[in-house]
C-alpha positions in Angstrom: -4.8 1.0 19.8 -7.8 3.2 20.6 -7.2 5.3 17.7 -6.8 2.1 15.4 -10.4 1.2 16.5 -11.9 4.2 15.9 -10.7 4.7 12.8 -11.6 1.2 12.0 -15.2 1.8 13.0 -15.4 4.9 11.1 -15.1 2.8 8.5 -13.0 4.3 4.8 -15.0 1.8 2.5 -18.2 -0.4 2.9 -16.0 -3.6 4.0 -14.8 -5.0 6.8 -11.7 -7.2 6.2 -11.3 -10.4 7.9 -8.3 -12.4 9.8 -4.7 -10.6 8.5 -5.9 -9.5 5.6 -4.9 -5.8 4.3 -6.8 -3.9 1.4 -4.4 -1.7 -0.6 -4.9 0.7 -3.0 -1.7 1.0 -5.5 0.2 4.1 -5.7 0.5 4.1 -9.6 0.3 2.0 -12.6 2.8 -0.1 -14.2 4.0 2.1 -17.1 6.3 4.3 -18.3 8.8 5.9 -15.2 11.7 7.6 -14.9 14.9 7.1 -13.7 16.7 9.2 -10.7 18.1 10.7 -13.4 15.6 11.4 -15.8 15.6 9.1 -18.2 12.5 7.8 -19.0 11.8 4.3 -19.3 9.4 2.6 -21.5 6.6 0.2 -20.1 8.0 -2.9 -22.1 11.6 -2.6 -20.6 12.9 -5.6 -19.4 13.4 -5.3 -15.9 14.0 -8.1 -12.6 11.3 -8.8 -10.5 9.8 -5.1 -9.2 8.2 -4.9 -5.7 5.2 -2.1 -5.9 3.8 0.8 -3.5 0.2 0.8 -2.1 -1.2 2.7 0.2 -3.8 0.8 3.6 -7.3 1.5 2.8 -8.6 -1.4 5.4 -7.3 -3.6 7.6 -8.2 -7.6 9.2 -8.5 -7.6 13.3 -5.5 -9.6 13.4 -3.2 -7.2 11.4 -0.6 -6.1 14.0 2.4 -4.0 11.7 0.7 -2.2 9.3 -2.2 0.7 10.3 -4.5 2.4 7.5 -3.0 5.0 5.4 0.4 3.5 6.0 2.4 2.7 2.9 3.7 -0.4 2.4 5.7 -2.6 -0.1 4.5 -5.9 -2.2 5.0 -8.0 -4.9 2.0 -7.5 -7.8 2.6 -11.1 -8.9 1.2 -12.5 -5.5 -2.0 -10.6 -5.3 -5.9 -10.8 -5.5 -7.2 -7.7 -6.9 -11.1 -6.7 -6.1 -13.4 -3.7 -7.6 -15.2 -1.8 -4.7 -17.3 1.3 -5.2 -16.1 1.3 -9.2 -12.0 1.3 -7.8 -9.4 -1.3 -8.1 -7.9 -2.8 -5.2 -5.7 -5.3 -4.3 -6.1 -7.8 -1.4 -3.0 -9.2 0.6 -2.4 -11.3 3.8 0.1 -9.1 5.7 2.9 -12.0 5.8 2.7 -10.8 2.3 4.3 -7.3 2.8 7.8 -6.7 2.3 8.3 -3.3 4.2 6.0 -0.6 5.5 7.2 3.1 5.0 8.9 4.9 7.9 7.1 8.4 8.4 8.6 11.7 9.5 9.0 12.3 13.4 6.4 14.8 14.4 7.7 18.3 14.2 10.6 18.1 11.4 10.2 20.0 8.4 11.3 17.5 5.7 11.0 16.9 2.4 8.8 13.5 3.5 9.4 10.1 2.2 12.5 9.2 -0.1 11.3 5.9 -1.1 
């Protein structure tokens, strides 16, 4: 928790977020992708409802799952999106996230995340 403070205090952007609310900053944009294997697929593709990736840039006093720099999982129709500093970024209550991302245990040599 010490750590959490301190990074807190350092403080990543000119803000300090309130209550349980989580500043993200989205991992990409919503356009073309491509499939596992490798077939791209356009922007306009019909597709169900898509959860996105962001990545914790600041965090409430009452957040108690998610730390900065974790990434976590959220649905782009139910968010508030703020410019700070000339960048975009998205503002979320944390009963809003889905999942955060597992990390590698300390000392394994993987690949990283498979998500």
């Amino acid at each position: 928790m010490a750590e959490r403070e301190t990074r807190r205090a350092k403080g990543y952007l000119p803000i300090r977020m309130l209550h349980d609310r989580v500043l993200v900053s989205v991992d990409g944009e919503a356009g073309e992708r491509t499939s596992g294997g490798g077939i791209l697929i356009p922007a306009t593709a019909s597709v169900g409802k898509r959860l996105s990736w962001a990545r914790v840039v600041a965090i409430g006093p009452n957040v108690r799952q998610v730390d900065l720099e974790d990434r976590v999982l959220f649905d782009p129709e139910e968010r508030a999106e703020v410019e700070i500093q000339s960048k975009g970024y998205v503002l979320l209550r944390e009963r809003d996230l889905h999942a955060v991302a597992a990390r590698a245990p300390k000392g394994e040599g993987g690949t990283g995340l498979y998500l």
